[in-house]
TITI-846018 format. One record per residue (C-alpha): residue number from 1; x negated, y, z negated. Coordinates in pm, 1 decimal. Example, Ala and Ser with C-alpha at 12.3 -4.5 7.8 and 13.67 -1.06 7.14 Angstrom:
TITI-846018
{i = 1	xx = -1230.0	yy = -450.0	zz = -780.0} .
{i = 2	xx = -1367.0	yy = -106.0	zz = -714.0} .
END
This chain:
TITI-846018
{i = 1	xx = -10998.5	yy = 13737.4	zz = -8356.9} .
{i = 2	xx = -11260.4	yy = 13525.1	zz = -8173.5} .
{i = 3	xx = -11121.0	yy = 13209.4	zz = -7993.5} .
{i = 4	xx = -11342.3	yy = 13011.5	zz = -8242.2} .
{i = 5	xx = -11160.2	yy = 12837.0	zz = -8530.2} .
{i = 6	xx = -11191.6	yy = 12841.2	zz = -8934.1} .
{i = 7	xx = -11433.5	yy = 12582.3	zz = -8986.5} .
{i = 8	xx = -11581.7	yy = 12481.2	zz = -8651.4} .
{i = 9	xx = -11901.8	yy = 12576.3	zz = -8778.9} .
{i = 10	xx = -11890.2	yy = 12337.1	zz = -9030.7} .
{i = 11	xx = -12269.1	yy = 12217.2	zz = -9124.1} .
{i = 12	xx = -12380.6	yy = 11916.4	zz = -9298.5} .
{i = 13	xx = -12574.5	yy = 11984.1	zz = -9603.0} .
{i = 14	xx = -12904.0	yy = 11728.0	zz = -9696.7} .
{i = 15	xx = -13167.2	yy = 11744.7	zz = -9987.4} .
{i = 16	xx = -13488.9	yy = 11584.1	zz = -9977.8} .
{i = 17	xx = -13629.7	yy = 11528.3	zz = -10288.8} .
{i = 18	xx = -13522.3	yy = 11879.2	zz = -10433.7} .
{i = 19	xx = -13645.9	yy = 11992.4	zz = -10783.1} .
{i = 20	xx = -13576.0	yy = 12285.5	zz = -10976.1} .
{i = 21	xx = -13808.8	yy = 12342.8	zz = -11281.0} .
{i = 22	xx = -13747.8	yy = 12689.1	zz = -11459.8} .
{i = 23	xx = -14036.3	yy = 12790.9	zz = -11665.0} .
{i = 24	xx = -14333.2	yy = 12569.5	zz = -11727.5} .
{i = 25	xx = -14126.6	yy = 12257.5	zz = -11821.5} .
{i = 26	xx = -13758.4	yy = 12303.4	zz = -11793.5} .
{i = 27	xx = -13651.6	yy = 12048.4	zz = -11565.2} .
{i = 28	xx = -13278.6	yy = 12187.6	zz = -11448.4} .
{i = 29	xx = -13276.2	yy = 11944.2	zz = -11121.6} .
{i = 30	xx = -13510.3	yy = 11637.4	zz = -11074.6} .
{i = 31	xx = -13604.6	yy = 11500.6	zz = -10714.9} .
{i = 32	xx = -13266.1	yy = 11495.0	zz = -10580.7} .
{i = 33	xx = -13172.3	yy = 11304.6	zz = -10249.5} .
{i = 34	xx = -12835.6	yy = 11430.8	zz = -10125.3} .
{i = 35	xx = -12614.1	yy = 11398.2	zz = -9752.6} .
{i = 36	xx = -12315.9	yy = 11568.1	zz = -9757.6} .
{i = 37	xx = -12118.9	yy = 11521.4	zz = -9431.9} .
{i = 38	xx = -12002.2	yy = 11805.8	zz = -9229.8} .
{i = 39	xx = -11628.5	yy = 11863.3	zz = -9292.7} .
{i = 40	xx = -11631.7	yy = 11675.5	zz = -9623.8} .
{i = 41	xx = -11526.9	yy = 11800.8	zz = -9974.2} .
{i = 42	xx = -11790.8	yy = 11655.9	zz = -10176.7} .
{i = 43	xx = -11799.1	yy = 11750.2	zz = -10573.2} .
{i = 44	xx = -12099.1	yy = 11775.0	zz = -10845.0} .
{i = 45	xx = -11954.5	yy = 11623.0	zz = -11141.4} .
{i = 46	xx = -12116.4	yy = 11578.1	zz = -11465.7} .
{i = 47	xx = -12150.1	yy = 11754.1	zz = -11831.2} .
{i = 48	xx = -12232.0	yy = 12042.3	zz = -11921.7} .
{i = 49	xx = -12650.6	yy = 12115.3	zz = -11842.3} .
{i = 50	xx = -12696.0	yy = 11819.6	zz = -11612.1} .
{i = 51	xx = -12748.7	yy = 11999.5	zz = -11278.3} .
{i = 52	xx = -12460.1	yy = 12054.4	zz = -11106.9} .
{i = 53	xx = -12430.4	yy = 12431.7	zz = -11104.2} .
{i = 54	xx = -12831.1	yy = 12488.1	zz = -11047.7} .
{i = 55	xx = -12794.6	yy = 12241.4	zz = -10728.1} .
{i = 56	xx = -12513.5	yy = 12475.0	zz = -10580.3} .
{i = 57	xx = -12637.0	yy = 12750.1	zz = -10685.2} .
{i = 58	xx = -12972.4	yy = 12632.4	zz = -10432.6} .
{i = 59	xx = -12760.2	yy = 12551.5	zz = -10138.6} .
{i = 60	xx = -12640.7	yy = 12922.4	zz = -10189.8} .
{i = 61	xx = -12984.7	yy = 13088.2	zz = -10214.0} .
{i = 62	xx = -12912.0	yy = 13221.2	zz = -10582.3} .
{i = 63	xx = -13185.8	yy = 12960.6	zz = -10712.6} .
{i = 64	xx = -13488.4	yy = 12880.8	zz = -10477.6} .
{i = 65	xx = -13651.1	yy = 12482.8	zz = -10485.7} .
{i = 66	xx = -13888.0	yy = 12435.3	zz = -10689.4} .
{i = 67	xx = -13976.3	yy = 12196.9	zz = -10459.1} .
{i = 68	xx = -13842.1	yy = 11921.4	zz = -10174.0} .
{i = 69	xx = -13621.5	yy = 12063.7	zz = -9868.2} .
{i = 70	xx = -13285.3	yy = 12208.7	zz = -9841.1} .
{i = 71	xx = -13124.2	yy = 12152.9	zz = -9448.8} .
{i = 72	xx = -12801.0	yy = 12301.5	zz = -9345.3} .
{i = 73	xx = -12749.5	yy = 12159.4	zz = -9036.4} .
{i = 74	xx = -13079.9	yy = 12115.3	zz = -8873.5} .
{i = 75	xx = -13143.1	yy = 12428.9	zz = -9022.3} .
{i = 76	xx = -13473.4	yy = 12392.6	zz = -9324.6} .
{i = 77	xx = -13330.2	yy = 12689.5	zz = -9542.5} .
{i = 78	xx = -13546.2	yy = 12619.6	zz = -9820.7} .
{i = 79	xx = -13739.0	yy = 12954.6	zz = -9847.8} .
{i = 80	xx = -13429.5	yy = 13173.8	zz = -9665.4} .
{i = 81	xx = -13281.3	yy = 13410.4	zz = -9889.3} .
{i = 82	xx = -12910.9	yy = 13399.2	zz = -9954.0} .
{i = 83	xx = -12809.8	yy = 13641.6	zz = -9687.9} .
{i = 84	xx = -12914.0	yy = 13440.5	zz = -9421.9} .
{i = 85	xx = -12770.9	yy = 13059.5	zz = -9511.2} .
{i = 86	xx = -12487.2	yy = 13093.3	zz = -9399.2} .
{i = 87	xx = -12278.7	yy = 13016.0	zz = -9691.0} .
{i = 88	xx = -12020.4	yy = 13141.3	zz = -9870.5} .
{i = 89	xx = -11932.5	yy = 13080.0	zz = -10278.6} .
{i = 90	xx = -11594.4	yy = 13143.3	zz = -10470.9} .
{i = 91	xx = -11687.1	yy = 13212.3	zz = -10810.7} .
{i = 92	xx = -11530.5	yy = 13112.0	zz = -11149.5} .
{i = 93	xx = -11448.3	yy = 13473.9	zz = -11219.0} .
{i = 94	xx = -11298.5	yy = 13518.6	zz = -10859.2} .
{i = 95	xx = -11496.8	yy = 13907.5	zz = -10866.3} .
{i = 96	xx = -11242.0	yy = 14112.3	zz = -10708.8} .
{i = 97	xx = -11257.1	yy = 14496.6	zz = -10711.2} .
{i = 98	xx = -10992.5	yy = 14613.6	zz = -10906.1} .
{i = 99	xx = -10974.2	yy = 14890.4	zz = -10764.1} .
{i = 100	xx = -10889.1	yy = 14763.2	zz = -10434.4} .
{i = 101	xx = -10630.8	yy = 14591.3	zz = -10224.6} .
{i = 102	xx = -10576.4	yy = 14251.0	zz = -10161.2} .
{i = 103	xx = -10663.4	yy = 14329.5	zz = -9805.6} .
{i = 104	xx = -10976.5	yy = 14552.6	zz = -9886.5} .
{i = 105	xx = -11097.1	yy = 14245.0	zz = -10108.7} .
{i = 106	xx = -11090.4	yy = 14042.9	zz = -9807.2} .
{i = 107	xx = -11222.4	yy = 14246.3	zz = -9569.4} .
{i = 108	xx = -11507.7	yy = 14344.9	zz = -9760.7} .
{i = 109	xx = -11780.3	yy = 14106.4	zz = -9658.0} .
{i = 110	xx = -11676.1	yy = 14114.3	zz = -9269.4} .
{i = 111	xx = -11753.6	yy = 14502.3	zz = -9325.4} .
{i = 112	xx = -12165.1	yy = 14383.8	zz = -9393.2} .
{i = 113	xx = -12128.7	yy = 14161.9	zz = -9111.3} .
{i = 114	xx = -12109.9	yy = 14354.2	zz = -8802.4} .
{i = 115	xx = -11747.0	yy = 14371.8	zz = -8726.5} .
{i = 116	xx = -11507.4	yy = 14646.3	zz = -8625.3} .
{i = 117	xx = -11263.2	yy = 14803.5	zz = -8853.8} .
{i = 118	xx = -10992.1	yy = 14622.1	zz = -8651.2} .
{i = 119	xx = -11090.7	yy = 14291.6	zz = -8592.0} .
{i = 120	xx = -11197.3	yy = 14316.6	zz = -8993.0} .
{i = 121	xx = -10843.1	yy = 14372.5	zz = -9071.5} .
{i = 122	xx = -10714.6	yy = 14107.8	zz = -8860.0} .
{i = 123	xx = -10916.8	yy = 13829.3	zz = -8969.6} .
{i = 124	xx = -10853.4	yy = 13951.1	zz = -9339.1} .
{i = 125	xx = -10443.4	yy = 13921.2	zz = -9271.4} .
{i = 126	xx = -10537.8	yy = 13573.1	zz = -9078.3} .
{i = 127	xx = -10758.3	yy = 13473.8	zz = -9409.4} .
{i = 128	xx = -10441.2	yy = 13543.4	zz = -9603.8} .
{i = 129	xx = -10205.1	yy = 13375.2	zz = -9363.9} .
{i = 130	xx = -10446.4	yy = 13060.6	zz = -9429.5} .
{i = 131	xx = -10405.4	yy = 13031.1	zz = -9819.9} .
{i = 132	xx = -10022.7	yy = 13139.9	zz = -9781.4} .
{i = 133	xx = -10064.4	yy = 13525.9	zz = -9893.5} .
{i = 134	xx = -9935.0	yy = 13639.8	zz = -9561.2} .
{i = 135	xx = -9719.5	yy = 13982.6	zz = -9715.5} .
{i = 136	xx = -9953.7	yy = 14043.5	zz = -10044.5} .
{i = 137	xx = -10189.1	yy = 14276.4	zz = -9812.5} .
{i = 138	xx = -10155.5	yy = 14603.8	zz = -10018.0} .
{i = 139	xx = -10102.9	yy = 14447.4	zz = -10343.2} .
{i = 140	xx = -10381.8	yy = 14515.2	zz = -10615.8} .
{i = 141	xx = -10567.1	yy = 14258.9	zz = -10793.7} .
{i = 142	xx = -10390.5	yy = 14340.7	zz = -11119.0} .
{i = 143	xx = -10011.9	yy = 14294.3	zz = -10937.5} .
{i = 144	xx = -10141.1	yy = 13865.5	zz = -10879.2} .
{i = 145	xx = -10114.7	yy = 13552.9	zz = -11108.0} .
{i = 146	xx = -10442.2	yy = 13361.7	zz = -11129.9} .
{i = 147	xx = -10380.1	yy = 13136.0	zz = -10909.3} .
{i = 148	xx = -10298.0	yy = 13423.4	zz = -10622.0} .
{i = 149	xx = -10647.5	yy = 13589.6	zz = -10703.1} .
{i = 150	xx = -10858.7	yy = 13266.3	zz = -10701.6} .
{i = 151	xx = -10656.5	yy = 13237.0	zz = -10316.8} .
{i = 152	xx = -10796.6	yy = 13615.2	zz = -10234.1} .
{i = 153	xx = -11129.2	yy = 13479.2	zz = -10390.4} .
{i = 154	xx = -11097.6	yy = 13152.1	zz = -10122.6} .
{i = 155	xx = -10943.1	yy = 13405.6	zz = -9810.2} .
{i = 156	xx = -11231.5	yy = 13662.5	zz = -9881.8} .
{i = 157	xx = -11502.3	yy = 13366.0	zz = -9842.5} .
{i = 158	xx = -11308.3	yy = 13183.3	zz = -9531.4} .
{i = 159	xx = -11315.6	yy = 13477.6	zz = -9298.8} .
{i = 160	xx = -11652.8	yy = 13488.2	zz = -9303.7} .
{i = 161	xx = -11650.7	yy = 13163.5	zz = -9096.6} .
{i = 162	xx = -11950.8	yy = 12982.4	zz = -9345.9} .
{i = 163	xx = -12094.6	yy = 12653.9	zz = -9226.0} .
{i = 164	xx = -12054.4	yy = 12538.1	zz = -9617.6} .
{i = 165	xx = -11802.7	yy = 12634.3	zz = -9826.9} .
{i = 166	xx = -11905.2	yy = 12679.2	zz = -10198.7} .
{i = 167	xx = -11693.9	yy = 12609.9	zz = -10578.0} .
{i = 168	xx = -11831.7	yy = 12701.3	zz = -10878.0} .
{i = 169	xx = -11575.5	yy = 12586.8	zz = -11132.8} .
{i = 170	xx = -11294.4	yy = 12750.5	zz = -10968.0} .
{i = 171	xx = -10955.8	yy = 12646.8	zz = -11169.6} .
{i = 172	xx = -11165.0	yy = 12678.2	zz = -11505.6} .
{i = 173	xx = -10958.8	yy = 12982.5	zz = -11598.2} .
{i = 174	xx = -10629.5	yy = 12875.9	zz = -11483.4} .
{i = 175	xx = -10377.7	yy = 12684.6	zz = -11734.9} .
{i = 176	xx = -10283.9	yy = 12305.8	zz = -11627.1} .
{i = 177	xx = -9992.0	yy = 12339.2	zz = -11419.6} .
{i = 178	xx = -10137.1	yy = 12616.4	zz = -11215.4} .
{i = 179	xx = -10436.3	yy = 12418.3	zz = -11154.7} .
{i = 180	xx = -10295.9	yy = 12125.3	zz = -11022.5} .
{i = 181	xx = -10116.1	yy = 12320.6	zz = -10741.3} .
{i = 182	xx = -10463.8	yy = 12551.2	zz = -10652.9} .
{i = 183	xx = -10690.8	yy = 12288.9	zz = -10634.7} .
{i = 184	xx = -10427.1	yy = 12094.9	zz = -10397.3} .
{i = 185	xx = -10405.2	yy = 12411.1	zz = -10166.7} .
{i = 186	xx = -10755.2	yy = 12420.1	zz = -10186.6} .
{i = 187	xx = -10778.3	yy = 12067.1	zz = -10043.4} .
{i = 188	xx = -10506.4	yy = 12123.7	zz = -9817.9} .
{i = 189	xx = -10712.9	yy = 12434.1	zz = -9642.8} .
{i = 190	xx = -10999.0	yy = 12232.9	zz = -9674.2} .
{i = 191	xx = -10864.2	yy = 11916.8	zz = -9456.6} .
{i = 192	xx = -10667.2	yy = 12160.6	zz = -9234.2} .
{i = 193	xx = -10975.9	yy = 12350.7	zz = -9108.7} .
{i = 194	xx = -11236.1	yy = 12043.1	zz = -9168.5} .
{i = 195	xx = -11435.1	yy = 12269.0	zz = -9376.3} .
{i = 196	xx = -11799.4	yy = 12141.3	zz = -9542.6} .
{i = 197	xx = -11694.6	yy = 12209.1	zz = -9919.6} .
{i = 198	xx = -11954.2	yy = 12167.6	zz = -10236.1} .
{i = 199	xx = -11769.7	yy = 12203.2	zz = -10523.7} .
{i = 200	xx = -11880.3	yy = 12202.4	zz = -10902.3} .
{i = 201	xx = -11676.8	yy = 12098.5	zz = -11211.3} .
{i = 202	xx = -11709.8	yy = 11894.3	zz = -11549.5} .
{i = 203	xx = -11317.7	yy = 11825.4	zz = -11504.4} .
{i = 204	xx = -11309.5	yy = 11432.3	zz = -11406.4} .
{i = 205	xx = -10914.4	yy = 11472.1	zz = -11271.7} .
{i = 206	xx = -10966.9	yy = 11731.1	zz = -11060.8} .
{i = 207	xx = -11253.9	yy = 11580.6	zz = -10876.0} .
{i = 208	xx = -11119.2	yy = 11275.4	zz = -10865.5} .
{i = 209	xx = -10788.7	yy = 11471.8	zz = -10671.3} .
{i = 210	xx = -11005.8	yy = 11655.9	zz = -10435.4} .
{i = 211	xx = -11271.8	yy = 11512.6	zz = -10331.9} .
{i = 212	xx = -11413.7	yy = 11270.3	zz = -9994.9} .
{i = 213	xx = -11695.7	yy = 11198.0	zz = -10214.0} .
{i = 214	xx = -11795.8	yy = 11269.0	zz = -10585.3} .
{i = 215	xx = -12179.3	yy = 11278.5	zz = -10685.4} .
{i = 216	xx = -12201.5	yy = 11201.2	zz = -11086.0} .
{i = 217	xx = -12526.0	yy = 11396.7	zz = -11255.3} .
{i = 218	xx = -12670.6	yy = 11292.4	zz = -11556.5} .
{i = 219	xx = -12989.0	yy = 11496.5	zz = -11729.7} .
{i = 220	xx = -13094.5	yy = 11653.1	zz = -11420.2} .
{i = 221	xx = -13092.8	yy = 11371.4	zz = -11198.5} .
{i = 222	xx = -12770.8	yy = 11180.0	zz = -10998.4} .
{i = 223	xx = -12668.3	yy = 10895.8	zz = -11168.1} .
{i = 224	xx = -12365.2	yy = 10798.2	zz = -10871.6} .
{i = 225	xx = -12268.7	yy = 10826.8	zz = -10555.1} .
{i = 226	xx = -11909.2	yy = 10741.5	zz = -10447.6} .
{i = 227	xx = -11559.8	yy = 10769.1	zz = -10334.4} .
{i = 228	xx = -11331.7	yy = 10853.1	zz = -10634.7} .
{i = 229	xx = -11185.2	yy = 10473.0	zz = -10611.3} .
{i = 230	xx = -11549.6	yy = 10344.3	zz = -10593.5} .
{i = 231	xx = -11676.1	yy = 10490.4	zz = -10926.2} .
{i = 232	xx = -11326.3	yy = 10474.1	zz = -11075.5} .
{i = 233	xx = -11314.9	yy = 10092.2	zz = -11046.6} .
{i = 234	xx = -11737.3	yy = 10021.7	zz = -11021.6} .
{i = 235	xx = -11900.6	yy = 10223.9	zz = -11204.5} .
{i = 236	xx = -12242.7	yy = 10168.3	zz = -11180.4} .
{i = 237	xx = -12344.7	yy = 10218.0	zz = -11601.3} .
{i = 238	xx = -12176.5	yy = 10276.8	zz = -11896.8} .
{i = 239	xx = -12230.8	yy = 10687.3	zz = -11857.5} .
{i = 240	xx = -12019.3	yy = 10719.7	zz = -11550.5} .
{i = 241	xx = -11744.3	yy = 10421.6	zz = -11672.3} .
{i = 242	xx = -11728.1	yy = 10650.0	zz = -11990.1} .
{i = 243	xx = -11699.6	yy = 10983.3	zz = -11758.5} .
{i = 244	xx = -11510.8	yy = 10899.2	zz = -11484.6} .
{i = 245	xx = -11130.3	yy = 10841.5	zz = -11628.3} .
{i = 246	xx = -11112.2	yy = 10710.3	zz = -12021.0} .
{i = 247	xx = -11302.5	yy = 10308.9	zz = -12043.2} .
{i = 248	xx = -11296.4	yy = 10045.7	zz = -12301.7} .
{i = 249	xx = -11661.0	yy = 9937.4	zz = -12328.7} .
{i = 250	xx = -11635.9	yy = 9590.3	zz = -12484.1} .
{i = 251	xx = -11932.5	yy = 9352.1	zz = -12604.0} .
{i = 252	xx = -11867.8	yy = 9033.9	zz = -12373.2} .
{i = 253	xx = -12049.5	yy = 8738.9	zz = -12292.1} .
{i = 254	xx = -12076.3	yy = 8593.5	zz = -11954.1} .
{i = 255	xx = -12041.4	yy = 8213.2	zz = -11986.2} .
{i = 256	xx = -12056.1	yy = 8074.2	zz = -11636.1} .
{i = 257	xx = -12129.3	yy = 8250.9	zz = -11252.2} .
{i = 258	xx = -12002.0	yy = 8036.2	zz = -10969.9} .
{i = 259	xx = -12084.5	yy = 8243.0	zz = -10640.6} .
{i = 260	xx = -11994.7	yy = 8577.3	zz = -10680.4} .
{i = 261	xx = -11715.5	yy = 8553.1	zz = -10952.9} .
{i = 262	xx = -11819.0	yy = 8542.7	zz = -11348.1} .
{i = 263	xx = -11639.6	yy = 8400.2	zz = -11637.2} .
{i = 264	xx = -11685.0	yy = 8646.3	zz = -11963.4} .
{i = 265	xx = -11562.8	yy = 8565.3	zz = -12280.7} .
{i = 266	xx = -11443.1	yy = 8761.5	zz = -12560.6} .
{i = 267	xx = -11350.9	yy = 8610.5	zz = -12900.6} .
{i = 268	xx = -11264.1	yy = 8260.8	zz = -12692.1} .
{i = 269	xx = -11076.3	yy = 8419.1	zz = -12426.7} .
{i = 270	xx = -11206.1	yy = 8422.2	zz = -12097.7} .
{i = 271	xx = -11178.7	yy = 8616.5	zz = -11808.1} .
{i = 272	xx = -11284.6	yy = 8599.0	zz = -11439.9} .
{i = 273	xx = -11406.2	yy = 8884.5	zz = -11219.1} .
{i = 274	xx = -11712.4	yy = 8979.5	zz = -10998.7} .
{i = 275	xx = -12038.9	yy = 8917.9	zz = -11091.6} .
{i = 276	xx = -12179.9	yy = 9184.2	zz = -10933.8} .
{i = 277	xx = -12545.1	yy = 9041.8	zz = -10950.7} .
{i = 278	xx = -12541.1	yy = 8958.1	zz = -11349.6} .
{i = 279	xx = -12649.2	yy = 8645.1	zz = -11483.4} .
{i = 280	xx = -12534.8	yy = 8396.1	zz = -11822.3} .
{i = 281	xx = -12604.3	yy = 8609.4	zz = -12104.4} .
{i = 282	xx = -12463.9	yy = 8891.8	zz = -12327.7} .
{i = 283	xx = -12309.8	yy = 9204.0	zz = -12108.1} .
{i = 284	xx = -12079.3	yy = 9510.7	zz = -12163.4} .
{i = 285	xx = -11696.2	yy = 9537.2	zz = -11996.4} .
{i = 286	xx = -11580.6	yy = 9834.2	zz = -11873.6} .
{i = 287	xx = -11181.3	yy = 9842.0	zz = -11866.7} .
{i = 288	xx = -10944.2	yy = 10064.8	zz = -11829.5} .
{i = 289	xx = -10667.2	yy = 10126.8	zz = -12069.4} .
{i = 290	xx = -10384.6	yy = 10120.3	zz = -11795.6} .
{i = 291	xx = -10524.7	yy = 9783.4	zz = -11774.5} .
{i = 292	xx = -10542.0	yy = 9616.6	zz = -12092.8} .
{i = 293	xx = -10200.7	yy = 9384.9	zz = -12092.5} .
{i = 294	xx = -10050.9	yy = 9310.9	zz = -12422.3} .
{i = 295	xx = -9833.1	yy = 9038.8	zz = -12565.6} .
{i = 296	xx = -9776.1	yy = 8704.5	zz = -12703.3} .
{i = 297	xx = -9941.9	yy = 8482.7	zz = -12440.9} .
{i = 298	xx = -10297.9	yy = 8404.8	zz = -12402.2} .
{i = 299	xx = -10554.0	yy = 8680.7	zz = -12529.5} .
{i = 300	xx = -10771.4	yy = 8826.6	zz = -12783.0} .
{i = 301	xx = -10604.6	yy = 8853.1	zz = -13126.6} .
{i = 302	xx = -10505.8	yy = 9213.7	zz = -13187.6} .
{i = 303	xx = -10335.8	yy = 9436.3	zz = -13411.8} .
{i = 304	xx = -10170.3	yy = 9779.2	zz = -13321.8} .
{i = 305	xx = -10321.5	yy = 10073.9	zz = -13497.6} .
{i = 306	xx = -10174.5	yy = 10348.2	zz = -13342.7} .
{i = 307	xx = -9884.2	yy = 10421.8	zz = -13135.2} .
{i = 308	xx = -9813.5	yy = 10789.3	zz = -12972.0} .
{i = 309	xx = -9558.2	yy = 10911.6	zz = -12791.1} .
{i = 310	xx = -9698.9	yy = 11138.9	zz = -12475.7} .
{i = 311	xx = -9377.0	yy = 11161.0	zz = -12284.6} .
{i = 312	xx = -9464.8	yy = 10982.0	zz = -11963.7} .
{i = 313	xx = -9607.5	yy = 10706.2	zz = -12118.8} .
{i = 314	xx = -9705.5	yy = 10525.8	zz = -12475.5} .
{i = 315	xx = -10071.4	yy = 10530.3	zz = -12601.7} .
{i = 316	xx = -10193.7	yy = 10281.8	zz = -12836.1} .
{i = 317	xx = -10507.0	yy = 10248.1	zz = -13031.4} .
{i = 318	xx = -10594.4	yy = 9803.5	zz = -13091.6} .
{i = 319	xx = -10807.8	yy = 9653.4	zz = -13332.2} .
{i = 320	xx = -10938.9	yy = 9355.8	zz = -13313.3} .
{i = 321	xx = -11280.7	yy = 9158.6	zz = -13411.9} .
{i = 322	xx = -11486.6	yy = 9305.8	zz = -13079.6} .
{i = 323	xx = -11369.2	yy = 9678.5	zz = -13261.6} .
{i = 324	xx = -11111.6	yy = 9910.9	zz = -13117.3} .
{i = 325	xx = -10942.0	yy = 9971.9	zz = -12791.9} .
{i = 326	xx = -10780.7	yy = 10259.9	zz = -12632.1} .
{i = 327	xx = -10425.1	yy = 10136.6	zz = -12399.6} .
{i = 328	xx = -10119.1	yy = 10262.4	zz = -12233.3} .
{i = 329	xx = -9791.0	yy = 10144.6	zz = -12091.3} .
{i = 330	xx = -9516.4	yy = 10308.7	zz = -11891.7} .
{i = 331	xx = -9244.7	yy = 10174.2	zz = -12104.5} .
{i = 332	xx = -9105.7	yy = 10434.4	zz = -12354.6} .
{i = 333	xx = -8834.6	yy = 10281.4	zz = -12466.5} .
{i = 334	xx = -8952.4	yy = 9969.3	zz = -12632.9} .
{i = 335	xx = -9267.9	yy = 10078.7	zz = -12802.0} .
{i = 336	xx = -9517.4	yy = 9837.5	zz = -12983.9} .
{i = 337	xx = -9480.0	yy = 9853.7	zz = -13361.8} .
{i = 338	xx = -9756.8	yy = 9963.8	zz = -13576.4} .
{i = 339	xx = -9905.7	yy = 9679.9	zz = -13749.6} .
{i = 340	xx = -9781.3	yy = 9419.5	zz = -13481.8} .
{i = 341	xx = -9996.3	yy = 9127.1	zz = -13457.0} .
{i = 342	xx = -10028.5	yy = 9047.2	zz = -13048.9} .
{i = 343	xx = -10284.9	yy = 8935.5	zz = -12799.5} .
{i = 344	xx = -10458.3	yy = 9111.8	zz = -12596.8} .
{i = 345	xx = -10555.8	yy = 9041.9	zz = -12208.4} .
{i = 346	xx = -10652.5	yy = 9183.4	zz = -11881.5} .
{i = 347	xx = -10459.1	yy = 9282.0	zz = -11604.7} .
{i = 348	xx = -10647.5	yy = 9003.6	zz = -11266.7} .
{i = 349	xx = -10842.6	yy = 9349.0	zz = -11085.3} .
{i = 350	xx = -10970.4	yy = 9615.6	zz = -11320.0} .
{i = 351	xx = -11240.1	yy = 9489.9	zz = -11585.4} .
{i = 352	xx = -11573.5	yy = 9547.3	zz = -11414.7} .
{i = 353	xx = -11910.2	yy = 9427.5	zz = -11564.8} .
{i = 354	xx = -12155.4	yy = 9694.2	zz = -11617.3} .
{i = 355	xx = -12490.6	yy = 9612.5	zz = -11465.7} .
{i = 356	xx = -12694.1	yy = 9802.0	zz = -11753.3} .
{i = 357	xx = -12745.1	yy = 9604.6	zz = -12036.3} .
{i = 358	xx = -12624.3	yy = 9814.4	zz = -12346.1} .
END
């Protein structure tokens, strides 16, 4: 092995007003502006056909701009072919040869690359020590769980030493348990060896659990930018307080603005929280059902709907004259009764206006 470390070629990664238009009018990608930081894990979230997988798929060189620039580093690799960016992807179907060993999987792409037979097979047995498959060397594909192959899938793309780091939906074919512990040794490599990581998914939990920074498409375009607590708790529309995490969206009106705090009001119950630029008027609430309190004290009248058992916690569905809302609570033991007329209120940080009027 070279003295150099995993990951100390870590890049950052910029678009400048990058399209991607397949066809004569198929707009896939629209005038994206985009910094990722070197040695950041930042994610492309959003539904299915909004982008995501068309903007990694340009970092990679598998899709060429349409038009705008693509930098790695201070590197302009818009026009550069795959082969020469520098960049490695784990795909959602891992693609090992099944025909070969653990070991051979891994060493495969150091054998295009210029390296000797030996130093190939010791990075490949350091690439395995890295994801914690130090031992599985002459195992074949077939002889793995899922979550060992997509860690042969992440070994065979580390050794290569890539200044980015590229995920194309790579727990999409593992069941729930198993993809809560991947995608935390994924993020555990990733912080160890201060890798630049891109990585695509339409799950909202799993980016929230990985990433420095998530970036929220929407029809092509990018509709947030943010820290996982940022658009959790201030989402910037209705589209990403509906996507990121589950969100009441209420019909409120905002009654008084004193500085930077509002008063809303909701059936004659009122409520103070930023203002975040909005004026007297009619406006939308965003809130989260972990943070909808219910009881007998002050509140919006409310009647419980539904009530269901999930193990760790209770989910109920209200009704009340501003429609339905969606809440939990930790306690098990003491559930609300269906049909129990209660109030409704909000827990003091949570319920965020929405700046789009809706």
């Amino acid at each position: 092995m070279k003295d150099r470390q995993l990951g100390s070629k870590a890049a950052p990664v910029r678009f400048e007003g990058v399209s991607k238009v397949f066809g004569k009018d198929v707009i896939a990608v629209d005038n994206i502006d985009l910094h990722v930081d070197a040695g950041a894990l930042v994610t492309l979230l959003g539904p299915s056909g909004c982008g995501k997988t068309t903007t990694l798929r340009m970092i990679a060189g598998l899709e060429m701009a349409s038009s705008g620039r693509i930098l790695i580093g201070d590197r302009d690799v818009t026009k550069l072919p795959a082969t020469d960016r520098d960049v490695s992807m784990v795909f959602q179907s891992y693609a090992l040869f099944p025909h070969m060993t653990v070991l051979e999987n891994v060493k495969y792409g150091l054998t295009f690359s210029g390296f000797g037979k030996e130093e190939a097979r010791v990075r490949a047995l350091h690439g395995l020590d890295l994801v914690g498959l130090k031992g599985f060397d002459n195992r074949l594909p077939s002889e793995l769980s899922g979550g060992q192959q997509q860690r042969v899938a992440v070994a065979r793309a580390l050794v290569l030493e890539p200044q980015v780091l590229l995920f194309d939906e790579p727990l999409s074919n593992l069941d729930a348990k198993l993809r809560r512990q991947v995608r935390e040794d994924i993020r555990a490599i990733q912080q160890d060896l201060g890798l630049t990581v891109i990585y695509v998914t339409h799950d909202q939990e799993e980016a929230l659990a990985v990433s420095d920074q998530i970036v929220v498409m929407r029809n092509a375009s990018i509709a947030q930018i943010g820290t996982p607590r940022q658009l959790y708790d201030t989402p910037n529309d209705r589209f990403v307080a509906d996507f990121i995490g589950e969100a009441n969206l209420i019909d409120c009106t905002i009654v008084n603005v004193e500085g930077d705090t509002a008063t809303i009001e909701i059936d004659g119950y009122q409520h103070k929280l930023p203002a975040r630029g909005m004026t007297q008027g009619p406006a939308t609430l965003a809130v989260r059902p972990s943070r909808i309190v219910v009881g007998h004290g002050d509140g919006v009248a409310v009647r419980v709907a539904k009530a269901t058992y999930v193990g760790v916690r209770m989910e109920y569905t209200l009704e009340g004259a501003f429609g339905q809302v969606f809440a939990v609570q930790d306690d098990v033991d003491d559930p609300l009764d269906i049909g129990a007329e209660l109030r409704m209120s909000f827990a003091a940080k949570g319920p965020v206006l929405l700046p789009e009027r809706t």
